[in-house]
C-alpha positions in Angstrom: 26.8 86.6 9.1 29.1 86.0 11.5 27.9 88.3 13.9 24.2 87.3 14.0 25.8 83.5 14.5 27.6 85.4 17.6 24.9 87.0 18.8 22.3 84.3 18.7 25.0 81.9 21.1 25.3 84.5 23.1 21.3 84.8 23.4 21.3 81.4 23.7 23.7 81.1 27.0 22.3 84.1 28.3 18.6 82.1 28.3 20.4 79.2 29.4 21.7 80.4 32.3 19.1 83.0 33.4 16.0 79.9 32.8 18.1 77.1 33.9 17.8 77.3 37.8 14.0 78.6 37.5 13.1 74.8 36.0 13.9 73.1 38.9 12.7 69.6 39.2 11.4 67.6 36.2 7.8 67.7 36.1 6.4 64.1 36.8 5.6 61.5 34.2 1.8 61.3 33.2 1.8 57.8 34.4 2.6 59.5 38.1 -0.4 61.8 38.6 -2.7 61.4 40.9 -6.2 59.7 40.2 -8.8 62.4 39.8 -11.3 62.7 42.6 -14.7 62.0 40.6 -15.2 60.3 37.6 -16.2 62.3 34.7 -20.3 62.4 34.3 -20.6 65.3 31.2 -23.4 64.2 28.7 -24.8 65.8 25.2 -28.7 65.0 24.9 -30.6 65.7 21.8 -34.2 65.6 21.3 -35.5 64.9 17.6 -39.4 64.5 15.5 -38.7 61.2 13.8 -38.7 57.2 13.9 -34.8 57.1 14.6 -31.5 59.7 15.4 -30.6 58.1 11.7 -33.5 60.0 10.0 -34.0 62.9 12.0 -32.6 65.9 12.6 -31.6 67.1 16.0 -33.9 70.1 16.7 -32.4 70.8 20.3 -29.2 70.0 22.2 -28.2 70.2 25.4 -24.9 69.9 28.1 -25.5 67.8 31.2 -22.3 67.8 33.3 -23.1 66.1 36.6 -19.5 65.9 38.7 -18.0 67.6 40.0 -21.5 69.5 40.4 -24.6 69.8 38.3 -24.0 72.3 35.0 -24.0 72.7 31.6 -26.7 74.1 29.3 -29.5 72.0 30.6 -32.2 74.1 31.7 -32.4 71.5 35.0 -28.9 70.2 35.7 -29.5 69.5 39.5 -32.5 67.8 39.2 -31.2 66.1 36.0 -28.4 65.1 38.0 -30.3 63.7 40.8 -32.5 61.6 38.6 -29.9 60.0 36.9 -28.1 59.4 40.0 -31.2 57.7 41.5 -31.2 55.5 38.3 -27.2 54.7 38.5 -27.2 55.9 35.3 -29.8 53.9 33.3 -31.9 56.0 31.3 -34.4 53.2 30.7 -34.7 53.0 34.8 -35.9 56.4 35.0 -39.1 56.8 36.4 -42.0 58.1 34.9 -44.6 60.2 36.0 -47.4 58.0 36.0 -50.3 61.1 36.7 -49.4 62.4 33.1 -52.5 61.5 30.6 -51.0 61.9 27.8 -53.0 61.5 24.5 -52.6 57.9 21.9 -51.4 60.0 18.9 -48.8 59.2 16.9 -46.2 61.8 16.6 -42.7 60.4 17.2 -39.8 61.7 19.2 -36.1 60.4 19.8 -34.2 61.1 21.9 -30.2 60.9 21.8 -27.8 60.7 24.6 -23.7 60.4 24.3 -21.1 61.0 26.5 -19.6 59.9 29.8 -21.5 58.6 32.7 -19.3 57.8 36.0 -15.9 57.1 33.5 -18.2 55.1 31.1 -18.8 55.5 27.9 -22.6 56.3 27.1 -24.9 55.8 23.7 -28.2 55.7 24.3 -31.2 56.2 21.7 -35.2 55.8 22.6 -38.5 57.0 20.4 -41.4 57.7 22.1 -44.9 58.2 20.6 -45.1 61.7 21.4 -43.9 64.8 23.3 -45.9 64.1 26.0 -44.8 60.4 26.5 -41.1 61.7 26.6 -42.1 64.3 29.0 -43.5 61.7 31.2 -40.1 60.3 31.5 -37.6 61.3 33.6 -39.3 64.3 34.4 -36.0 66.4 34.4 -33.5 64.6 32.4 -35.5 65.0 29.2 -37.5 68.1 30.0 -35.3 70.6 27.8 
């Protein structure tokens, strides 16, 4: 017993020595590091058949990261990207392709959104009648 007490000091200074001058400076407080260079614009948007996100189940999901550049699983992230950017981030302010004729039935949709825009905090839900109205919509950002 005593040896293995021994030995592990002896381990111990060893590491101590060898490690010590490789440290070098503390590394800087969190409170010190430097602001990041974009604000964080990374979205998850679901699509659903039903009245509400409450009583549906999500039948597709997708990633929309928009800085530093356009990515994620979106099937149009640039576009997406550039949409939203044109609408500072208000999904309701997206503009709709008004040369769609789209037919009156009633077939709902929702359509989910959560995540960061630009550092904020995003929770946006909206139903439209059909497919095709959602489509009509923010051509890219819901086209997935």
């Amino acid at each position: 017993m005593r040896n293995t007490a021994r030995w592990a000091a002896a381990l111990g200074l060893t590491a101590a020595a060898v490690c010590g001058p490789l440290a070098g400076a503390a590394p800087a407080a969190p409170g010190n590091a430097p602001a990041s260079l974009y604000a964080p614009s990374a979205l998850v948007l679901t699509v659903a058949h039903g009245e509400s996100a409450a009583l549906a189940a999500p039948e597709r999901a997708v990633t929309l990261v928009c800085a530093p550049a356009p990515s994620g699983t979106h099937p149009a992230a640039g576009p997406a990207c550039a949409e939203l950017r044109a609408a500072q981030g208000d999904f309701d302010a997206l503009a709709s392709d008004d040369d769609m004729l789209c037919t009156r039935e009633y077939d709902p949709v929702v359509v989910t959104v959560d995540g960061v825009w630009r550092g904020e905090r995003v929770s946006y839900e909206r139903t439209f009648s059909n497919e095709c109205v959602k489509s009509s919509l923010g051509a890219s950002v819901f086209a997935f």
